[in-house]
VEXLOMI-804898 format. One record per residue: x, y, z of N, C-alpha, C in turn. Coordinates in steps of 0.2 Angstrom, whole numbers. Layout:
N
> X, Y, Z, X, Y, Z, X, Y, Z;
...
***
This chain:
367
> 4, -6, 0, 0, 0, 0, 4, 6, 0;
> 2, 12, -4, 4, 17, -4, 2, 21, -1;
> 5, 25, 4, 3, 28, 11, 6, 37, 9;
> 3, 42, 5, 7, 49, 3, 9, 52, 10;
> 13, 55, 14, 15, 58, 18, 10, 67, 19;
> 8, 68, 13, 4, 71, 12, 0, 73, 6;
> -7, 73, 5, -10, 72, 1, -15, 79, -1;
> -10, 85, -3, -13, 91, -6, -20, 90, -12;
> -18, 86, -16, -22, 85, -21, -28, 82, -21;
> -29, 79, -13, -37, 75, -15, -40, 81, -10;
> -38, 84, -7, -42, 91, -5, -43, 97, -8;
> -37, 97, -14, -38, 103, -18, -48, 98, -24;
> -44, 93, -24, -50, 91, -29, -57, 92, -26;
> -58, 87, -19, -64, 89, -18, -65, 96, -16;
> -63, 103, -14, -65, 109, -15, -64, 112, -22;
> -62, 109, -29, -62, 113, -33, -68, 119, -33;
> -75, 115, -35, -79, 119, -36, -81, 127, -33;
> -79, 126, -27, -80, 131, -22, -72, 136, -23;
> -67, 132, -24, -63, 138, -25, -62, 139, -32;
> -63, 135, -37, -65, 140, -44, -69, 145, -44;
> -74, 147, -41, -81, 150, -40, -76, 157, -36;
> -73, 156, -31, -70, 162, -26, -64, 164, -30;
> -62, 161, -33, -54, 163, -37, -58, 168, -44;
> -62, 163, -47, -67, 169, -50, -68, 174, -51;
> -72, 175, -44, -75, 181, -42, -67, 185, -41;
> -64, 185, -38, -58, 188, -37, -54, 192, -43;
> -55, 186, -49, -53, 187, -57, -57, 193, -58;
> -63, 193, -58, -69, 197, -60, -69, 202, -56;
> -65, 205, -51, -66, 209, -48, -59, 216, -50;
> -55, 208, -52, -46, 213, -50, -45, 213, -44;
> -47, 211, -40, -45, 214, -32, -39, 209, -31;
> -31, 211, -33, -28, 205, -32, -19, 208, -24;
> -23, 212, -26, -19, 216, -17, -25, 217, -13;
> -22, 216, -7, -30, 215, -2, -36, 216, -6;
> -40, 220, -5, -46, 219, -6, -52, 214, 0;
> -58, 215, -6, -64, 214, 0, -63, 205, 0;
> -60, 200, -2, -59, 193, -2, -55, 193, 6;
> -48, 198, 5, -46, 197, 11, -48, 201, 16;
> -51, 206, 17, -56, 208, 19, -62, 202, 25;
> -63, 201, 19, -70, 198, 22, -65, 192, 26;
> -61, 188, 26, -56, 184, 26, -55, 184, 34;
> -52, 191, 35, -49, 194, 42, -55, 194, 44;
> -60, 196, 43, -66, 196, 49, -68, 189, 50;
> -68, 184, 46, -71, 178, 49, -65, 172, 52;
> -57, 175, 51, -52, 172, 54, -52, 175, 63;
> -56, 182, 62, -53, 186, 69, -59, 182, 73;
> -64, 181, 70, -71, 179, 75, -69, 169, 75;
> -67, 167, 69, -63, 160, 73, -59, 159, 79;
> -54, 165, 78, -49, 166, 84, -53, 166, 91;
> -58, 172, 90, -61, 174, 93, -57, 182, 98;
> -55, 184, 92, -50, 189, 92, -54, 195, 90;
> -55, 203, 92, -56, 206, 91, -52, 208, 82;
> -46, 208, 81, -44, 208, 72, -38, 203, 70;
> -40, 204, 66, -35, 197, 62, -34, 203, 55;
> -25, 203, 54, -23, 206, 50, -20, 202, 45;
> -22, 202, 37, -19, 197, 32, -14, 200, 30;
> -7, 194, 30, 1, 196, 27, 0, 190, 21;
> 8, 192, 18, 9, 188, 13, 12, 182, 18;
> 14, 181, 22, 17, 175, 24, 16, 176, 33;
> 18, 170, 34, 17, 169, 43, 24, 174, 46;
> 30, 174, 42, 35, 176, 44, 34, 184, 44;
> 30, 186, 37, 31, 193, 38, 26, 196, 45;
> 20, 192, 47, 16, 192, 53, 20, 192, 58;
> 25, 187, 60, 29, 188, 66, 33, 194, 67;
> 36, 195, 61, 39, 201, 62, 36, 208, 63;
> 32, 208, 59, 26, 216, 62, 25, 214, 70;
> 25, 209, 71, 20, 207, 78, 26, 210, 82;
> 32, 211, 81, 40, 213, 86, 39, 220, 83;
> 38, 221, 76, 39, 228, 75, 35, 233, 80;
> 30, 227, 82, 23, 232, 84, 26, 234, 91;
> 30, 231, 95, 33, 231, 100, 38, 236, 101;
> 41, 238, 96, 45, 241, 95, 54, 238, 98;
> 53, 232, 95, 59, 229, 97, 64, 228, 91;
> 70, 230, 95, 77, 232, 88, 84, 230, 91;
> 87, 232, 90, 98, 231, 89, 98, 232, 98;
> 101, 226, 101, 100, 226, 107, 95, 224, 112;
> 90, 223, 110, 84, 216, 114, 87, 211, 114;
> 83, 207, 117, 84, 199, 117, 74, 197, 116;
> 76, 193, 114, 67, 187, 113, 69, 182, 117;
> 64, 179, 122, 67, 171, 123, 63, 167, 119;
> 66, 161, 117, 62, 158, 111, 65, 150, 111;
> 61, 148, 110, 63, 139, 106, 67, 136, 101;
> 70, 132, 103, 77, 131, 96, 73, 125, 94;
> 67, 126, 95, 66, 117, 91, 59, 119, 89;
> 59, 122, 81, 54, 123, 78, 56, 125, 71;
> 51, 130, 67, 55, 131, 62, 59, 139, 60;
> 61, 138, 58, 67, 146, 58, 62, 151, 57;
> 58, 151, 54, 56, 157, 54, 53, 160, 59;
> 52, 159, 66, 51, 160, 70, 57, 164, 74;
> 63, 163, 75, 68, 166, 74, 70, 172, 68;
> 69, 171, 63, 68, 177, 57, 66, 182, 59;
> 61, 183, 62, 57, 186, 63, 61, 190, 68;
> 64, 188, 74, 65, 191, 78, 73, 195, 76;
> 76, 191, 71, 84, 194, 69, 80, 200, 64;
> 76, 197, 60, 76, 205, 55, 75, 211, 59;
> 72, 213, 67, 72, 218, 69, 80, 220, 72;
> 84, 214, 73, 90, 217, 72, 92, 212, 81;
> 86, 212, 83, 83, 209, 92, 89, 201, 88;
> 90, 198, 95, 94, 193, 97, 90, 188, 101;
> 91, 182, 96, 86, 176, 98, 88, 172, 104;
> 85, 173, 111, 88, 169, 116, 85, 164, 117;
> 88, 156, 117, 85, 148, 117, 85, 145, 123;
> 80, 143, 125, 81, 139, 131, 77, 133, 130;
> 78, 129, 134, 75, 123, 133, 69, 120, 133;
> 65, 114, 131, 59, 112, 129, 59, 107, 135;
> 51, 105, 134, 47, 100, 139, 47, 94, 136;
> 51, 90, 140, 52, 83, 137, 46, 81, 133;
> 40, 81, 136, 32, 79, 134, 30, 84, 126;
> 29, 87, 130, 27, 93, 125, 30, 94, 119;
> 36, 95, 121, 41, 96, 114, 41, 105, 114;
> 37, 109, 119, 37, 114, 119, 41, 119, 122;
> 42, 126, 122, 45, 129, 127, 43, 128, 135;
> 49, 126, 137, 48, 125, 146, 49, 130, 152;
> 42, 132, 153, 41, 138, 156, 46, 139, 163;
> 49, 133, 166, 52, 133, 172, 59, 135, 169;
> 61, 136, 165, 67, 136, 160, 67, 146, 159;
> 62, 149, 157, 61, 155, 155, 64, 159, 158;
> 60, 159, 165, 63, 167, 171, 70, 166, 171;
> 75, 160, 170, 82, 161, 172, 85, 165, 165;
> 83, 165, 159, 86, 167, 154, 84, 175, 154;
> 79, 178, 159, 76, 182, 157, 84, 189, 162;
> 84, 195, 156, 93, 198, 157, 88, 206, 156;
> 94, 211, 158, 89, 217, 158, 89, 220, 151;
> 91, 215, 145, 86, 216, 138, 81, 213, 134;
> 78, 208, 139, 73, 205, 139, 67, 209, 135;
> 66, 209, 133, 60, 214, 130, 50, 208, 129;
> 54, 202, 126, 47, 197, 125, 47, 190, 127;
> 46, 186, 128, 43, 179, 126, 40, 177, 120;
> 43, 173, 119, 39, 170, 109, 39, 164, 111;
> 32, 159, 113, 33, 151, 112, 32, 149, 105;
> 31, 144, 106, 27, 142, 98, 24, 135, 100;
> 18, 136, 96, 14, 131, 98, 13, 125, 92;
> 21, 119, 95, 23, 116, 90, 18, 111, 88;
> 20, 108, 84, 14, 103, 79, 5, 105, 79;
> 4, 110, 83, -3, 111, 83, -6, 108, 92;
> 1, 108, 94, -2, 106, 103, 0, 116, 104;
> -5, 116, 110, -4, 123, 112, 2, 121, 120;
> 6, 126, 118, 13, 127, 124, 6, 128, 130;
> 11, 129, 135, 10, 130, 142, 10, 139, 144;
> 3, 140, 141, 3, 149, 142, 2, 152, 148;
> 0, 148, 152, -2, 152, 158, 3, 153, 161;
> 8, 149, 164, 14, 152, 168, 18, 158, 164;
> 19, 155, 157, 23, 158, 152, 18, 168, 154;
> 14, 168, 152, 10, 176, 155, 11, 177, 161;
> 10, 170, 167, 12, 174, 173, 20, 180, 172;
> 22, 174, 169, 32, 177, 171, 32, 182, 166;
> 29, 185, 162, 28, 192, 157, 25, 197, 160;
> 19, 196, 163, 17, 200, 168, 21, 205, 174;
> 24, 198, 177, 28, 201, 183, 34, 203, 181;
> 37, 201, 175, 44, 205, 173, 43, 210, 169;
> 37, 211, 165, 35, 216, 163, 38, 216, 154;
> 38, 210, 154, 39, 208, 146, 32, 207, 141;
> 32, 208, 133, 27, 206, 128, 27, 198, 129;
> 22, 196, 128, 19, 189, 125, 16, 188, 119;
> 23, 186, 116, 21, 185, 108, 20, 178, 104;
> 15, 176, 103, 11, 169, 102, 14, 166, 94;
> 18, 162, 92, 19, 159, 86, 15, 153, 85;
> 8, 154, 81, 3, 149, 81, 2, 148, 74;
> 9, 146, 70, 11, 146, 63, 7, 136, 62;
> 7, 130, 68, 3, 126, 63, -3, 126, 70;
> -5, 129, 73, -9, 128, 78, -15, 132, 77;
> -20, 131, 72, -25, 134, 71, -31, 131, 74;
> -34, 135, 79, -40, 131, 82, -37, 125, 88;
> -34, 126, 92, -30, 125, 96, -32, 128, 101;
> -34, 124, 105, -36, 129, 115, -33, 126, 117;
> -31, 132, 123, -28, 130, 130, -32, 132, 136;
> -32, 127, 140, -39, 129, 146, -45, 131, 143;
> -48, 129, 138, -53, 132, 135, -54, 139, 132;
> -46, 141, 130, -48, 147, 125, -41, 145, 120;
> -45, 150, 117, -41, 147, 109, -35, 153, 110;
> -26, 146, 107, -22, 152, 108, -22, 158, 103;
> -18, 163, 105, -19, 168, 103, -24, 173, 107;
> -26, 170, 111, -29, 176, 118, -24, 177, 124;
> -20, 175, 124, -16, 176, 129, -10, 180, 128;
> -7, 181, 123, -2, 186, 122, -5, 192, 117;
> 1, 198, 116, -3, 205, 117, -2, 203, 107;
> 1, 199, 103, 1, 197, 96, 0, 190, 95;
> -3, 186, 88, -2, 181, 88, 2, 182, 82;
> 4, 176, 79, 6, 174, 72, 5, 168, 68;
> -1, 167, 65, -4, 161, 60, 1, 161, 53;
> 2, 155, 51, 4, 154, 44, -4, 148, 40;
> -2, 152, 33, -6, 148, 29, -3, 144, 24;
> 3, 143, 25, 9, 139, 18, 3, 134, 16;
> 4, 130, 10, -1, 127, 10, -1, 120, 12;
> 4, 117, 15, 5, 112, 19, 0, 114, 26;
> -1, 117, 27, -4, 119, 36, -10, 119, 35;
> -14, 116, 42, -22, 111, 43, -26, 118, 38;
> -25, 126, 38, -28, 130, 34, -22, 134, 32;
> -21, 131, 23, -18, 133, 19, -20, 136, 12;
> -14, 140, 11, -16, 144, 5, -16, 140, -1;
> -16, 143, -9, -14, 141, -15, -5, 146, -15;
> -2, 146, -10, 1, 151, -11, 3, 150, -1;
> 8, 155, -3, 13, 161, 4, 4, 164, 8;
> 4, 164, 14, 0, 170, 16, 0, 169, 24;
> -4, 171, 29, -1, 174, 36, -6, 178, 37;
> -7, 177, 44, -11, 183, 48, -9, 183, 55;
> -10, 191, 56, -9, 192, 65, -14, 194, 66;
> -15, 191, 74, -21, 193, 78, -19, 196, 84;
> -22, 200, 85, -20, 207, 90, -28, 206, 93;
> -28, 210, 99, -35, 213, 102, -35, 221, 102;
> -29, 224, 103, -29, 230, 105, -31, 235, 99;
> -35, 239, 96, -36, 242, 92, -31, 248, 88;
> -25, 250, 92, -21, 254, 89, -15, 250, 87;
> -13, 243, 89, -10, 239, 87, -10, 237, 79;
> -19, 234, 81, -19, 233, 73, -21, 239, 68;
> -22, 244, 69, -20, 249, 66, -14, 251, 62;
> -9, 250, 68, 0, 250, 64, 0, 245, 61;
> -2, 239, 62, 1, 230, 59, -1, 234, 52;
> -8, 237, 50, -10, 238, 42, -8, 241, 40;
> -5, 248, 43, 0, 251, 41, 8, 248, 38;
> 11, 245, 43, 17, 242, 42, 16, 238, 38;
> 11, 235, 36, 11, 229, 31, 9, 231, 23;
> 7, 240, 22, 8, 242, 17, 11, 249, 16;
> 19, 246, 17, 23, 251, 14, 22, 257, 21;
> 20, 257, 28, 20, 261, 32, 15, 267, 32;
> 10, 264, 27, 6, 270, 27, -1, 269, 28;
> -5, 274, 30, -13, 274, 34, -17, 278, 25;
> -10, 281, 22, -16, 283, 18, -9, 285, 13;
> -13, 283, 7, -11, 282, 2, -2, 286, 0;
> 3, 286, -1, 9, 291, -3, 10, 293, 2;
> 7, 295, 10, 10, 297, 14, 11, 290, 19;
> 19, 292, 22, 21, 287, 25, 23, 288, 31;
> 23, 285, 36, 23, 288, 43, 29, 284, 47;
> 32, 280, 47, 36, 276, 47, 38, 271, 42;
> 46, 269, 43, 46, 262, 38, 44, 256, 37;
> 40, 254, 34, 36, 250, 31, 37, 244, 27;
> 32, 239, 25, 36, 234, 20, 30, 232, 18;
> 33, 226, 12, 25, 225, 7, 22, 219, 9;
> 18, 220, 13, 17, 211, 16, 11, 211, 15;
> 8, 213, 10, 1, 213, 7, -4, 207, 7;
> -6, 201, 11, -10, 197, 7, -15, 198, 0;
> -12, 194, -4, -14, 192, -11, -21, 193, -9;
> -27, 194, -16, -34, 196, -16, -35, 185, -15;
> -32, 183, -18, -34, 175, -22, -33, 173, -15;
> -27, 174, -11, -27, 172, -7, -33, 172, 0;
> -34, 178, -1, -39, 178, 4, -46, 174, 3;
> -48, 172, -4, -54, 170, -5, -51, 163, -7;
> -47, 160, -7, -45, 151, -5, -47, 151, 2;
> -43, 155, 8, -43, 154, 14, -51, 154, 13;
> -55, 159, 12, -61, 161, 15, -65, 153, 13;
> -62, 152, 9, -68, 146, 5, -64, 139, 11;
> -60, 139, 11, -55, 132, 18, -56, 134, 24;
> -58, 140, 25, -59, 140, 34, -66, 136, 35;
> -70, 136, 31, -77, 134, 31, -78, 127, 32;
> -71, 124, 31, -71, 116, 32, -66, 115, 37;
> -63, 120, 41, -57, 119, 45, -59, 116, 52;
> -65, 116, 54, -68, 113, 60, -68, 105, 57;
> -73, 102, 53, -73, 96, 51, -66, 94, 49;
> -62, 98, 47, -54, 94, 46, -49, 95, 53;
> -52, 97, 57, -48, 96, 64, -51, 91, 67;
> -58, 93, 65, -59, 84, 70, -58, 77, 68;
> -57, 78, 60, -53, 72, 59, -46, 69, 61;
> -44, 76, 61, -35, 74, 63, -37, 73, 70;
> -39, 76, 73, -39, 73, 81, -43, 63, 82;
> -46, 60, 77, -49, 56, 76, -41, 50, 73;
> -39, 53, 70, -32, 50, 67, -27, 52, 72;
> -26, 57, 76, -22, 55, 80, -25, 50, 88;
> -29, 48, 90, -33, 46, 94, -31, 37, 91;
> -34, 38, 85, -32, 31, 83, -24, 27, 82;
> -20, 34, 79, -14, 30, 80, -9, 30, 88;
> -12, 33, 90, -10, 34, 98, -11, 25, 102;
> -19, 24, 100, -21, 19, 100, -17, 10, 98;
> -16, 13, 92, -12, 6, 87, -4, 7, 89;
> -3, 11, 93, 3, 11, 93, 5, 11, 100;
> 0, 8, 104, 1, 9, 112, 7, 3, 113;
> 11, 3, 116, 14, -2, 118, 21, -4, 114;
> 21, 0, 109, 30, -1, 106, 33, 5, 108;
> 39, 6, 106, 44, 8, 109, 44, 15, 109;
> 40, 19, 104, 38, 26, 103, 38, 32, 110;
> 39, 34, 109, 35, 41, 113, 33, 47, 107;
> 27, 49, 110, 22, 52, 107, 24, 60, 110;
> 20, 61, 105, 18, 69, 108, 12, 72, 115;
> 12, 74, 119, 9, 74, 123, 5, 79, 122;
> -3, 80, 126, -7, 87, 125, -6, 89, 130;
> -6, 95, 134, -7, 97, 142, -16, 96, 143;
> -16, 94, 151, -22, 95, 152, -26, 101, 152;
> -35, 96, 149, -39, 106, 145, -35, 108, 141;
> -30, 106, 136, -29, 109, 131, -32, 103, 124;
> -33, 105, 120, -36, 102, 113, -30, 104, 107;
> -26, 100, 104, -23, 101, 101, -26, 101, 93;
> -24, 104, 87, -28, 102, 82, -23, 99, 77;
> -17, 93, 80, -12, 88, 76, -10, 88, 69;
> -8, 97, 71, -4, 98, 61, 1, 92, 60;
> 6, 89, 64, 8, 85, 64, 8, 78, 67;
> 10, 74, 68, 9, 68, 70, 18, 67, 71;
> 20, 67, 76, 27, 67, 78, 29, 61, 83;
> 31, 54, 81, 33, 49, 86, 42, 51, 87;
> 45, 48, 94, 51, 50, 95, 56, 43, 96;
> 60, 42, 92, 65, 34, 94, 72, 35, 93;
> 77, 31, 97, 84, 33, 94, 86, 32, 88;
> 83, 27, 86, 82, 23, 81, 78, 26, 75;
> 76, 32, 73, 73, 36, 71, 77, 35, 62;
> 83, 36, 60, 84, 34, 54, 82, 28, 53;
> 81, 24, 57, 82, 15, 53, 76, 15, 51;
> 70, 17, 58, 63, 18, 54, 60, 20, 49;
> 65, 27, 48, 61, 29, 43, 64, 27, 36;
> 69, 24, 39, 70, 21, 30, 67, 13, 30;
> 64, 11, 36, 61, 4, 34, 52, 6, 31;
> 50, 12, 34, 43, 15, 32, 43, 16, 25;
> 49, 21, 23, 51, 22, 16, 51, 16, 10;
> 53, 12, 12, 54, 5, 10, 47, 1, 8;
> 41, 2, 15, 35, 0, 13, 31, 5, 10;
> 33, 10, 8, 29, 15, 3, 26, 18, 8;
> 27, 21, 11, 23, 27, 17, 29, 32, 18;
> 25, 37, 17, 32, 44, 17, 30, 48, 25;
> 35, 50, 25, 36, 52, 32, 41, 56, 31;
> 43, 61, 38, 48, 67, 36, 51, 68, 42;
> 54, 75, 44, 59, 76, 49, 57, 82, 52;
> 55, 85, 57, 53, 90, 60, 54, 92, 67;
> 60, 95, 68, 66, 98, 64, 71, 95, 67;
> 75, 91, 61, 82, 88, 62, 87, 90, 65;
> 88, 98, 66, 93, 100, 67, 90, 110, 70;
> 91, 108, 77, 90, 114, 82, 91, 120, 80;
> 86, 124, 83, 90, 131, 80, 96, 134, 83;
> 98, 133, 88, 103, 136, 92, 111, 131, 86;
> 111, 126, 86, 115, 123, 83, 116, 124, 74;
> 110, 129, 72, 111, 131, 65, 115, 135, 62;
> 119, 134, 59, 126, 140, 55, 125, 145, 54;
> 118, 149, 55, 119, 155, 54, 115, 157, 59;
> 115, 154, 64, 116, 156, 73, 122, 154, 74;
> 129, 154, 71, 134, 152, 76, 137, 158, 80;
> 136, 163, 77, 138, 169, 82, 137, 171, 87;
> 129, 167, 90, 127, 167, 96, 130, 163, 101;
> 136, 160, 99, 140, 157, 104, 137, 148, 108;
> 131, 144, 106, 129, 140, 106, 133, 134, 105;
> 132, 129, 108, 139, 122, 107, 132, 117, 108;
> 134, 113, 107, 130, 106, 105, 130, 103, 112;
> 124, 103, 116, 125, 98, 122, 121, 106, 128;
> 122, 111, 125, 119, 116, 128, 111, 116, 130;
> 105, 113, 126, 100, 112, 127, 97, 104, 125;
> 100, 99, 132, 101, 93, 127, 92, 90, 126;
> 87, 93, 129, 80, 90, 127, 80, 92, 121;
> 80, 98, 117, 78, 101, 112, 83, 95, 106;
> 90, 93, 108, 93, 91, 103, 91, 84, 102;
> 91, 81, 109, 86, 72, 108, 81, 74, 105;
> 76, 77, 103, 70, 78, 102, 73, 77, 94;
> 76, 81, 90, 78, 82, 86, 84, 78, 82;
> 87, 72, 86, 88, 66, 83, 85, 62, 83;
> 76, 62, 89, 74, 56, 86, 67, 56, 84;
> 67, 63, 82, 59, 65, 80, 59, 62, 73;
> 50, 59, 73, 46, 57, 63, 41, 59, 64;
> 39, 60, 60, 30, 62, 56, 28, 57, 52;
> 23, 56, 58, 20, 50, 51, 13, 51, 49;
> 10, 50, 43, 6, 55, 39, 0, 55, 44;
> -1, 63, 43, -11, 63, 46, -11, 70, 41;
> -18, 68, 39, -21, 73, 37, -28, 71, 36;
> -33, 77, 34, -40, 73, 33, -42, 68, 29;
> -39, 68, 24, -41, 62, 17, -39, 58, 19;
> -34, 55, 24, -29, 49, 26, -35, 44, 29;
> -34, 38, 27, -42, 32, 28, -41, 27, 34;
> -46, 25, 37, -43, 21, 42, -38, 16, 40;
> -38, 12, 34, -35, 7, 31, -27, 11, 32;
> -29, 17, 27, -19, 18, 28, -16, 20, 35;
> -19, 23, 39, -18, 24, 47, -16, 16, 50;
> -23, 12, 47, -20, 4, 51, -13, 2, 48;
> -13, 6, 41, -7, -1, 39, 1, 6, 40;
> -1, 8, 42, 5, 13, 46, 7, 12, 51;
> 3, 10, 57, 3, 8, 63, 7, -1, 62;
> 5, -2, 57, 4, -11, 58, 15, -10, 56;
> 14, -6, 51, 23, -7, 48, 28, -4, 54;
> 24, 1, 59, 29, 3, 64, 31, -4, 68;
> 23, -8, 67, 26, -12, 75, 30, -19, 72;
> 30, -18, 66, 35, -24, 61, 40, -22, 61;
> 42, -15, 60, 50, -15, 60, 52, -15, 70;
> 47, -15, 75, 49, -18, 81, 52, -23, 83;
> 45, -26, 78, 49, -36, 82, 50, -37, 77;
> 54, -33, 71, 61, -38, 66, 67, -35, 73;
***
């Protein structure tokens, strides 16, 4: 059996109709810079959220970054943040010039370890940035308490955690910015690059609109430096047309992870944990073994694809070698990252392929 690691094309097929029709209207409009598609897009993402606004970018990366700009942090901050995600969560914080400081992850979680943060925290501390990996939500409440009392921002990176609660509210309430990506791999993804921030404050999102077109509130006048982070017209009417099934496609992935959790109880794996009262919404599916290349090349061999997320830490990547980091400095993040695999979930994935993914894991155990 052929098992795809991911299967873009039998989603894009069964929505064609519905996104022929908004890609259309889009056509027939011109509106291919904002406009009323992303428009209307940011209002039904902000009331998903349950977020007073949701501002649309061209990508998740350009969002993080306004989200620091909003802060106004530059040459000389620090961010404390997770070396075990993907880079562009650090991007964001280097292009303001800010210096990314790692500390370590939650064996369970795989997420920032909030007992870990107050020691890291120096008198240039300016934020906190977790990230709410694979689609489980971090541990926010301590991580707020210790932002409040040091009087630092809380900046939420929920680039594959869309529709994710913690203690019953969806993240992206608890810090003063979010940052969503829509790449088209993610549970709500584009035809394309695109991103949004969720803010509550109203003069925040004000500047995000501004920042995100060329720095300006009105037309040729510019009020500060700015950049072109414009989400596409097309994009925002795919999105609009994909949020519409984004509840029915989380509850299957939660249904798929449930089941492989299930089939796979009792071999050598460890799994990714949820915190309690949190609901995660399983952009990935991440098991952990020392053993982690053999598997994936005996998976590979039965025709089931699978992949690596993230092999190789941030703190430990060559273009953070200036920050002074050595191998064995955060050893959870780096075990995580020699023996992290993904093994496919997504909505279209059948119970047959789930069974026979489960069944190969526990074949290459008792070979």
């Amino acid at each position: 059996m052929k098992v795809p690691y991911f299967d873009l094309p039998a989603q894009i097929r069964a929505l064609r109709p519905e996104l022929d029709a908004a890609i259309a209207r889009t056509l027939d409009q011109c509106s291919f810079c904002l406009g009323p598609d992303v428009t209307a897009f940011e209002r039904d993402f902000a009331a998903f959220c349950g977020a007073p606004h949701a501002i649309g970018f061209n990508s998740g990366t350009s969002a993080l970054h306004v989200a620091l700009r909003l802060l106004d942090i530059g040459p000389g901050d620090e961010i404390i943040t997770t070396p075990f995600t993907f880079v562009a969560t650090s991007w964001a914080i280097s292009y303001t010039g800010a210096k990314p400081v790692y500390v370590d992850i939650d064996d369970a979680t795989c997420n920032l370890d909030p007992a870990q943060v107050e020691r890291a925290i120096t008198p240039r501390t300016k934020a906190i940035m977790p990230v709410h990996l694979y689609g489980q939500a971090c541990d926010l409440e301590p991580l707020a308490a210790i932002a409040q009392r040091r009087g630092l921002a809380l900046v939420e990176d929920a680039a594959q955690a869309h529709g994710a609660t913690y203690r019953g509210r969806p993240v992206g309430s608890y810090g003063v910015a979010t940052g969503f990506s829509f790449y088209p791999g993610k549970n709500l993804g584009a035809c394309g690059e695109a991103g949004a921030l969720v803010v509550a404050d109203n003069a925040l999102a004000e500047r995000a609109r501004a920042l995100r077109e060329h720095g300006s509130r009105q037309r040729y006048y510019h009020d500060e430096i700015g950049y072109n982070y414009r989400m596409e017209g097309i994009q925002g009417a795919v999105l609009g047309v994909k949020l519409r099934h984004l509840a029915a496609w989380t509850a299957t992935r939660r249904r798929i992870a449930r089941k492989y959790a299930e089939l796979l109880r009792g071999t050598p794996l460890k799994l990714q944990s949820e915190l309690p009262g949190s609901e995660g919404v399983w952009h990935l599916f991440v098991v952990r073994h020392p053993r982690r290349d053999e598997l994936k090349a005996f998976l590979e061999q039965q025709g089931i694809g699978v992949a690596l997320h993230y092999p190789v830490p941030l703190h430990l990547q060559k273009c953070y070698a200036d920050l002074g980091y050595k191998a064995g400095d955060l050893p959870v993040a780096e075990a995580a990252a020699r023996e992290c695999l993904s093994l496919p979930i997504y909505p279209e994935l059948t119970d047959a392929q789930v069974d026979y993914v489960a069944q190969q894991v526990r074949a290459f155990f008792k070979a």
